[in-house]
ZAZA-219164 format. One record per residue: y, z, x of N, C-alpha, C, O in turn; residue in three letters. Coordinates in pm, whole numbers, plus 50000, padded with zeros to 5 digits. Last residue first. Layout:
residues N
YZXYZXYZXYZXala ...
***
This chain:
residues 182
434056730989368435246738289364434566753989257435326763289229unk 431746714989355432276717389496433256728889498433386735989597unk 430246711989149430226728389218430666727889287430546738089357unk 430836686189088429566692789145429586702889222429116703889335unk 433036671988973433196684689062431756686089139431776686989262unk 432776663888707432756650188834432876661288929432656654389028unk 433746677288496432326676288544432066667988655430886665988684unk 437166685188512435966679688458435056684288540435226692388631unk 439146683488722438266670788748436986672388644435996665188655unk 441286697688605441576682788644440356674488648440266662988603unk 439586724788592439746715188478440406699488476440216691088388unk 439106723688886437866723288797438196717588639437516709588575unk 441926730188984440996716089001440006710688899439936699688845unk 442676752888756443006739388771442746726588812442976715988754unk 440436767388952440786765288798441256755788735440556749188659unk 441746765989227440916765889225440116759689086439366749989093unk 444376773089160443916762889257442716759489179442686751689084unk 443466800889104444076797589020444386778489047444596771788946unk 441976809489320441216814189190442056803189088441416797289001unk 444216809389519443126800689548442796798989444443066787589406unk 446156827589455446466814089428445626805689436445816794689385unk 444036850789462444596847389348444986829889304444626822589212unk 444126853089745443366847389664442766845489512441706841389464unk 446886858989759446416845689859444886840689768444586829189734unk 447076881389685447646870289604447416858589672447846847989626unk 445306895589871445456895989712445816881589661445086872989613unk 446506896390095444866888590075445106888789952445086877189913unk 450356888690059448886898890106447736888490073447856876690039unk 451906862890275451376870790126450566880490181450146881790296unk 452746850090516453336861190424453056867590291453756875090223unk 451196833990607451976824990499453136842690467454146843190396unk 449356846190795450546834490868451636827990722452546819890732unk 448456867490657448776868390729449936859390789451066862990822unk 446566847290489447756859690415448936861190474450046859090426unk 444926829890633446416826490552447196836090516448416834690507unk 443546853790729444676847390861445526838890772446716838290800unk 442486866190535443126870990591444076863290665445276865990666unk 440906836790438441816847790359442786850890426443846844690421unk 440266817590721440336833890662441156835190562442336834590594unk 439836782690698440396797790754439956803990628439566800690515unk 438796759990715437816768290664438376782290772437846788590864unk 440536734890659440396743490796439616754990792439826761890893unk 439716731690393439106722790485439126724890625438306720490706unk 439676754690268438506748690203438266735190359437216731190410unk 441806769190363440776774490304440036769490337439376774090430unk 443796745590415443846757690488442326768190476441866773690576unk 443856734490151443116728390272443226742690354442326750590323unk 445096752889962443886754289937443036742290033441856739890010unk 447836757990076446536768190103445266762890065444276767190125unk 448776731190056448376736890172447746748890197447186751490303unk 448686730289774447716721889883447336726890035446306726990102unk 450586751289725448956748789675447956741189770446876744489820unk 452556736989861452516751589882450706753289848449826755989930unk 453356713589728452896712589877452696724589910452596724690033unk 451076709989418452116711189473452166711789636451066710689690unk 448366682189379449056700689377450296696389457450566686489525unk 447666657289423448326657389300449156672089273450096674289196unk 445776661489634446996655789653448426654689544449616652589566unk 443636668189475444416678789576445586675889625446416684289658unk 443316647889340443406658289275444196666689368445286671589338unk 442246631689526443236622489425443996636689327445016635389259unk 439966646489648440886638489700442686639389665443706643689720unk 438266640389379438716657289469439966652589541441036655289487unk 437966614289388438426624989301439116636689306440156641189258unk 436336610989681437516606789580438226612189505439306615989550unk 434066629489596435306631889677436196625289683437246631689693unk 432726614389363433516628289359434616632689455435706637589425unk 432746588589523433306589089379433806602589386434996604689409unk 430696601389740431786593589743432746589989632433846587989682unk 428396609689520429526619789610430446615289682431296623789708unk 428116587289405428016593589309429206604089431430436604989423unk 426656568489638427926564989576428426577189475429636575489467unk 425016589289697425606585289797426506581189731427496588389738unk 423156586189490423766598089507424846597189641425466607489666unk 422336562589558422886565189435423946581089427425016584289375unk 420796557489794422236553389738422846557289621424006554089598unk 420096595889818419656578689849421376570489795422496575089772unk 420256617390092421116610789995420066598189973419426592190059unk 417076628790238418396626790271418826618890119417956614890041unk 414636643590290415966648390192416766645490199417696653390179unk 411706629990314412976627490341413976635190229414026632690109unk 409336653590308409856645390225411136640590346411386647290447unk 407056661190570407896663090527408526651690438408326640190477unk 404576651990755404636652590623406026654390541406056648190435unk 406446649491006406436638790943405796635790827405906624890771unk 409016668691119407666667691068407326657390969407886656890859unk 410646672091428410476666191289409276663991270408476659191350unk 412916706791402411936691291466411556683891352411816685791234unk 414706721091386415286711791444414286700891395414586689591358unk 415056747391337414066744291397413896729991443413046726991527unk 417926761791272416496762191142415326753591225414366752991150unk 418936758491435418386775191428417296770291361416096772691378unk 419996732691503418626741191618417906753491565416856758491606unk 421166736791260419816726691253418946728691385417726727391394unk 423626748891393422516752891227421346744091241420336750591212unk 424476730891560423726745691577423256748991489422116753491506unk 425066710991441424106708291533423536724691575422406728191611unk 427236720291276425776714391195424856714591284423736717791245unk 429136727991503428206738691406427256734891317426446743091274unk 429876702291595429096708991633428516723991589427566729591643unk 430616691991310429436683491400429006695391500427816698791495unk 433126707991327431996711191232430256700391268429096703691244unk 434296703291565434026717491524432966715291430431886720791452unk 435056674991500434156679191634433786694591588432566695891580unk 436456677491290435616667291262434496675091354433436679891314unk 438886690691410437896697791314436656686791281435726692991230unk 440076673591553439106681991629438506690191488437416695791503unk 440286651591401439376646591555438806659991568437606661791588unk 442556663291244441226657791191440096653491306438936652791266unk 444146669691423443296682791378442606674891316441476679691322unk 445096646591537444296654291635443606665991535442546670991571unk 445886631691295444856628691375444096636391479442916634791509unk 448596655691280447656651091190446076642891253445096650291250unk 449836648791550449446661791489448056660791428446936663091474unk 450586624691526449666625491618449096638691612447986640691661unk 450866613691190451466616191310450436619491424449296615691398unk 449436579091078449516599491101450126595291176450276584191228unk 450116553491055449296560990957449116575290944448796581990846unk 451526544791272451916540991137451446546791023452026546690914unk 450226555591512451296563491510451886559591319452466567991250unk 447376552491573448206545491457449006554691447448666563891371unk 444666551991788445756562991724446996550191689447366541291765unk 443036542291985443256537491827443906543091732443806540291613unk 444046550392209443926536192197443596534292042443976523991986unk 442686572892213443706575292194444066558792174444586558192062unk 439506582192268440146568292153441846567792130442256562192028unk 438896590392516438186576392504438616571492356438296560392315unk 440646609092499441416602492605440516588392595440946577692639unk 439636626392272441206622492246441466610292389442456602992380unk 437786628992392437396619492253438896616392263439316604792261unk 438246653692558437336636992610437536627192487437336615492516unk 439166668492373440276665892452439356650392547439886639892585unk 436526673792234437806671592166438646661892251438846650192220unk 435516689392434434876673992369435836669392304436006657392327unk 436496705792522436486694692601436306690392513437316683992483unk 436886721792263437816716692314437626709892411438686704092433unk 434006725792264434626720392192435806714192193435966703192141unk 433156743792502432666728592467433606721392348433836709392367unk 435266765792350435526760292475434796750592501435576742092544unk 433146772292112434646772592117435236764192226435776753992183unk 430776778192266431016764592144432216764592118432546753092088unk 431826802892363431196792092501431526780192380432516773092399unk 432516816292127433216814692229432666803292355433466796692422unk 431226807491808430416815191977431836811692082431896799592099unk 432066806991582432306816591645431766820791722431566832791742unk 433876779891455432896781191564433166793691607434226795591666unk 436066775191231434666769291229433656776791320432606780291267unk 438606793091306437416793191203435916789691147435086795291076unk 438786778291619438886790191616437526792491461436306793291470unk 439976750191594438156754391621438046763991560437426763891454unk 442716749891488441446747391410440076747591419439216746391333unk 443666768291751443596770191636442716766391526442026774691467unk 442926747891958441876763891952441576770791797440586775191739unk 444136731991888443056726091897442616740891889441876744191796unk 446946741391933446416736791826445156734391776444906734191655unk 446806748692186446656757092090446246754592002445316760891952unk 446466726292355445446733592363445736743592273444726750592265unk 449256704592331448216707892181447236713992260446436704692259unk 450516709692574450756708592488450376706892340451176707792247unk 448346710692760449406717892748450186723292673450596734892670unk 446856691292728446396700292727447016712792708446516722992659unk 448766669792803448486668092650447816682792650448246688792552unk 448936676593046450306676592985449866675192817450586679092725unk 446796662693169446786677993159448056685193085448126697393068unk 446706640693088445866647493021445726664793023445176673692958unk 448366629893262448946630493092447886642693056448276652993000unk 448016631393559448876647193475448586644793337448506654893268unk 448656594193634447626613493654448956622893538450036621293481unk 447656577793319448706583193421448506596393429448316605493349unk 446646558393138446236566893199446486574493323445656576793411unk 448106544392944448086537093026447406550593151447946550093261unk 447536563492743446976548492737446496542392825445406536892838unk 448866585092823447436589392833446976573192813445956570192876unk 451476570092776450926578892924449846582092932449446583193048unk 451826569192569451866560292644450876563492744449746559492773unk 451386598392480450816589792414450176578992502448986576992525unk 454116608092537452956615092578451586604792592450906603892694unk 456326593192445455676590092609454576595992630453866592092722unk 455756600892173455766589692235455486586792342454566578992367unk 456146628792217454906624292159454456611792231453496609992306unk 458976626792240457946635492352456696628992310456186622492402unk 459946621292004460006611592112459076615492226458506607092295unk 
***
């Protein structure tokens, strides 16, 4: 129910919400930066940008479709990894050369990796809720070994064992439709 007024309250844009939402998910949000981004200054841009995106779309948050949990770690890992592509692409030099091929997707391969992740999708959802949740924890909160071992109670061992074995099982669920993703 806290959620609820929280929610309202940032809608209808009432002083404090934003510092009361800050309050209340600034861990969460650190939490899923935390793996993606390891410059500390891109850590902290991140969570503004996060917490600005959360107050220019909270207006399209569908309490019917996620919880508000759920939408905020997809908003802010979305933002974590946009902004580590944008730093990988300053390193590698950014500019544009206009002999250069285009390497981008054409349609074909565009529908072809939309199909696979589908798949992938339709597959990960199909693991148990213990499996799934390590192997997003891994693969899509792009944590540590260590920090699942750690927060689930296993050693690194068997943490990545269950991955290896996850992991095996996807690859034979999905066949050749995988493209090395797994």
């Amino acid at each position: 129910m806290e959620d609820a007024r929280l929610i309202q309250a940032l809608r209808t844009r009432q002083d404090g919400a934003m510092e009361r939402f800050q309050t209340a998910y600034g861990p969460l949000i650190r939490y899923v930066i935390a793996p993606i981004l390891d410059d500390e200054r891109d850590r902290e841009e991140c969570l503004s940008d996060v917490l600005l995106r959360v107050w220019d779309s909270i207006g399209t948050f569908d309490p019917g479709r996620a919880t508000l949990t759920t939408w905020l770690t997809h908003l802010t890992r979305n933002a974590a990894l946009n902004r580590r592509r944008a730093n990988e692409r300053r390193r590698e030099g950014g500019g544009l050369d206009e002999a250069m091929p285009d390497t981008g997707d054409g349609p074909e391969q565009s529908l072809l990796k939309a199909e696979t992740a589908r798949a992938m999708w339709a597959a990960v959802e199909r693991l148990g809720r213990r499996d799934r949740e390590l192997f997003l924890r891994k693969y899509y909160y792009y944590q540590s070994t260590g920090q699942i071992a750690a927060e689930s109670g296993l050693t690194v061992r068997a943490v990545e064992g269950k991955l290896y074995r996850i992991r095996k099982r996807l690859r034979s669920e999905l066949g050749g439709v995988s493209n090395g993703w797994i």
